[in-house]
N, C-alpha and C positions, 0 to 999 in steps of 0.2 A: 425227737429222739425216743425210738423205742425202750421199753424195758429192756436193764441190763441184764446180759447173762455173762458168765464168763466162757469166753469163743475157745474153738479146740485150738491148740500151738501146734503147729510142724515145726521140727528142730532144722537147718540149716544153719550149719556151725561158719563163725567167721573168723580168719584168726590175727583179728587187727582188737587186741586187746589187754590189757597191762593189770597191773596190782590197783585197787582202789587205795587213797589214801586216808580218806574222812568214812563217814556216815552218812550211808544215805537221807538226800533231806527233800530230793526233788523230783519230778519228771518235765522234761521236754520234749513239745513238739515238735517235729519237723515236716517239711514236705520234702517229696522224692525231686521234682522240680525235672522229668524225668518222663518222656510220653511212652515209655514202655519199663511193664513192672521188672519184670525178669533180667532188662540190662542195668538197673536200679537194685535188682537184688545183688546180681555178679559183681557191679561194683562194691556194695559194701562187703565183700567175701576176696576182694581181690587184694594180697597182700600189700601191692604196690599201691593201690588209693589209699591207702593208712587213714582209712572210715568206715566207719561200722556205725550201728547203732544194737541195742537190743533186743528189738522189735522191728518190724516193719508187719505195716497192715496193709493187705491190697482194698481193691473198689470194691470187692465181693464181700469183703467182711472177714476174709478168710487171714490167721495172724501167724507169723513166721519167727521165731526166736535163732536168731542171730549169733548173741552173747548171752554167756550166763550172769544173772542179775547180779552177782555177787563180784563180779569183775568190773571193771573201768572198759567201759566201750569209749571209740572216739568218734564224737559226736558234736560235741560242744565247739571245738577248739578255742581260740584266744575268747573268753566270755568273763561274766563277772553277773554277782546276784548277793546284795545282801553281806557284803564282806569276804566274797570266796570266791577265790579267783580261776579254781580249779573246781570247775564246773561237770567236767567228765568225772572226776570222783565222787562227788556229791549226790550226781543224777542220775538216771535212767533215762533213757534216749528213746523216743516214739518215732519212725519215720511211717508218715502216710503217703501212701502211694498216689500221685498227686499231678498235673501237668502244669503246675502253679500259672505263674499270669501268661496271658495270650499278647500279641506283638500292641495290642492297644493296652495292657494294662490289667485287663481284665480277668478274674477268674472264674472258675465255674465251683459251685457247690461240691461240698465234699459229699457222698452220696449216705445216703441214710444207714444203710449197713455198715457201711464202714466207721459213722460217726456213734451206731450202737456196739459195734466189737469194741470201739474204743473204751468209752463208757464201762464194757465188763472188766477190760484190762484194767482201768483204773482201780475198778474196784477190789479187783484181786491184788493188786499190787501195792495200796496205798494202808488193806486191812493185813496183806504180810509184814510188811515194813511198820507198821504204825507209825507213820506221819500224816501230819494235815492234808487233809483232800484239795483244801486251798488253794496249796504247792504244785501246782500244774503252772508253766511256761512256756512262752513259744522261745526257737531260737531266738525271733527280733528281740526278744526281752534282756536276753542276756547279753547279744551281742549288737548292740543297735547300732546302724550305719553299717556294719558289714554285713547282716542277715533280715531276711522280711518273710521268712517262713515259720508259721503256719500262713498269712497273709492273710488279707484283708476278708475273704471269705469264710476262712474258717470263723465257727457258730461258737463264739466261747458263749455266749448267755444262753442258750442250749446247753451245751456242758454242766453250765453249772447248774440249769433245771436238774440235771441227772445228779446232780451231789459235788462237782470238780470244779476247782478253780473260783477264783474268785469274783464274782459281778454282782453292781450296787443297781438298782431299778430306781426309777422315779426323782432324781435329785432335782435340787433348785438350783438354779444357776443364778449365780452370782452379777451384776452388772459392773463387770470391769473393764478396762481396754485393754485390745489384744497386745500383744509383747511377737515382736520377730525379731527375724535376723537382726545382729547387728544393735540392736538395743542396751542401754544401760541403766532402764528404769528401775526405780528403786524396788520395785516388785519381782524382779528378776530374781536376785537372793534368796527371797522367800521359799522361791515356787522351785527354784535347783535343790534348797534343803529340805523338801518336803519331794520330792524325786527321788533325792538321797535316801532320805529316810523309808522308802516306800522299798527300794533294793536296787532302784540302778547304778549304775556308774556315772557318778556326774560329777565336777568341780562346783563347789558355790562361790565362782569369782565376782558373781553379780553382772556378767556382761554377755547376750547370749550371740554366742557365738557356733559355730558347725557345729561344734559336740552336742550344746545342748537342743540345737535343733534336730540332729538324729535323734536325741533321747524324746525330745518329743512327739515326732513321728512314730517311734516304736510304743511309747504309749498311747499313740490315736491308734495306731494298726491293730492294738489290745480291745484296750476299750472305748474306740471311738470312732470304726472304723467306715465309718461313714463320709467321712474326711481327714484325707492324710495327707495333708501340706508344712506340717512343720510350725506351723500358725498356734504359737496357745492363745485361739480367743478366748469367749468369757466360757462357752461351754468346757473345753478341754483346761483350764486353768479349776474351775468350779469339780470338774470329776478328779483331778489330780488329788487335788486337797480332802476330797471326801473318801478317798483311796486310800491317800496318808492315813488317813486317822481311823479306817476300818480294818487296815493291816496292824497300827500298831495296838488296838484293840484287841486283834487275834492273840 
């Protein structure tokens, strides 16, 4: 990722947008999900898709403003982060222009200009607001099991070489046995309250079931995107907990 600069904005006003209720604390990513930019644009401008975001950045790098930052774009819908359920008041909404996964699965790289305009947006928008640069999100974060955008391709340890978002290098993995579906090891507990505590949504009933299998997926699709089956082996259980404890450090 090239050095940031902050990219020029064209205004396109959207009018799918309400009163915020909190303070800004966050931004989210999104993909357009979407093989053409301009029908991805109309939609979020169209008042009947009641979606917006307040940004959207195409492949060129070139960044379109939407919504004014100071309004509630919808973007988030039903999400949760950290005790706050109302995710569209909280955040700022990113939509990258994007053809998310291909019929196998697969995506393709977000292109380097695009992932440098992002980079200067952050930057401009994280030294207005002053909040944590940290605080960068995909949708899957907030809404795991209904969303997997930015997906498996997008470059967060790239990102955060540039200053954003949070990623640990180098950890030790832990020699533990994996936990799936359907499990009620006594390690399950642990691993849901340190999920919890890190910002997702999650019960710690001890028994891992759908829910917390989404939630573990959206954290392999985060930080561990190499593999995303729902599996916390020893790797994905060892980065959970070293995550735990580098957020609640922040």
């Amino acid at each position: 990722m090239s050095a940031r600069q902050t990219p020029a904005i064209t205004q396109h006003p959207s009018p799918n947008f309400d009163a915020r209720q909190c303070a800004i604390s966050h931004i989210i990513l999104h993909y357009t999900d979407m093989a053409d930019c301009d029908a991805a644009l109309a939609r979020l401008c169209d008042a009947a898709s009641k979606v917006s975001a307040h940004y959207l950045i195409r492949r060129d790098g070139s960044v379109v403003q939407l919504v004014d930052e100071a309004a509630r774009a919808w973007h988030a819908g039903v999400s949760f982060w950290r005790g706050e359920s109302d995710m569209n008041s909280a955040s700022i909404g990113i939509e990258l222009d994007h053809d998310g996964p291909n019929e196998a699965g697969a995506m393709a790289a977000f292109p380097t200009a695009q992932m440098a305009a992002l980079a200067g947006l952050l930057a401009d928008i994280t030294a207005r607001h002053k909040f944590d640069p940290q605080n960068i999100l995909g949708h899957s974060d907030i809404a795991p099991g209904r969303k997997i955008d930015p997906g498996e391709a997008f470059d967060w340890a790239a990102l955060h070489r540039a200053g954003f978002g949070l990623w640990l290098d180098n950890l030790s993995i832990e020699d533990v046995p994996p936990l799936a579906l359907g499990s009620s090891d006594k390690a399950v507990q642990p691993l849901q309250k340190a999920l919890a505590a890190f910002g997702y949504q999650i019960t710690a009933d001890g028994h891992y079931g759908a829910a917390t299998k989404a939630v573990i997926e959206a954290f392999q699709r985060h930080f561990r995107a190499s593999k995303v089956d729902g599996v916390a082996d020893a790797e994905t259980q060892s980065l959970i907990y070293a995550y735990c404890r580098a957020a609640l450090k922040a």
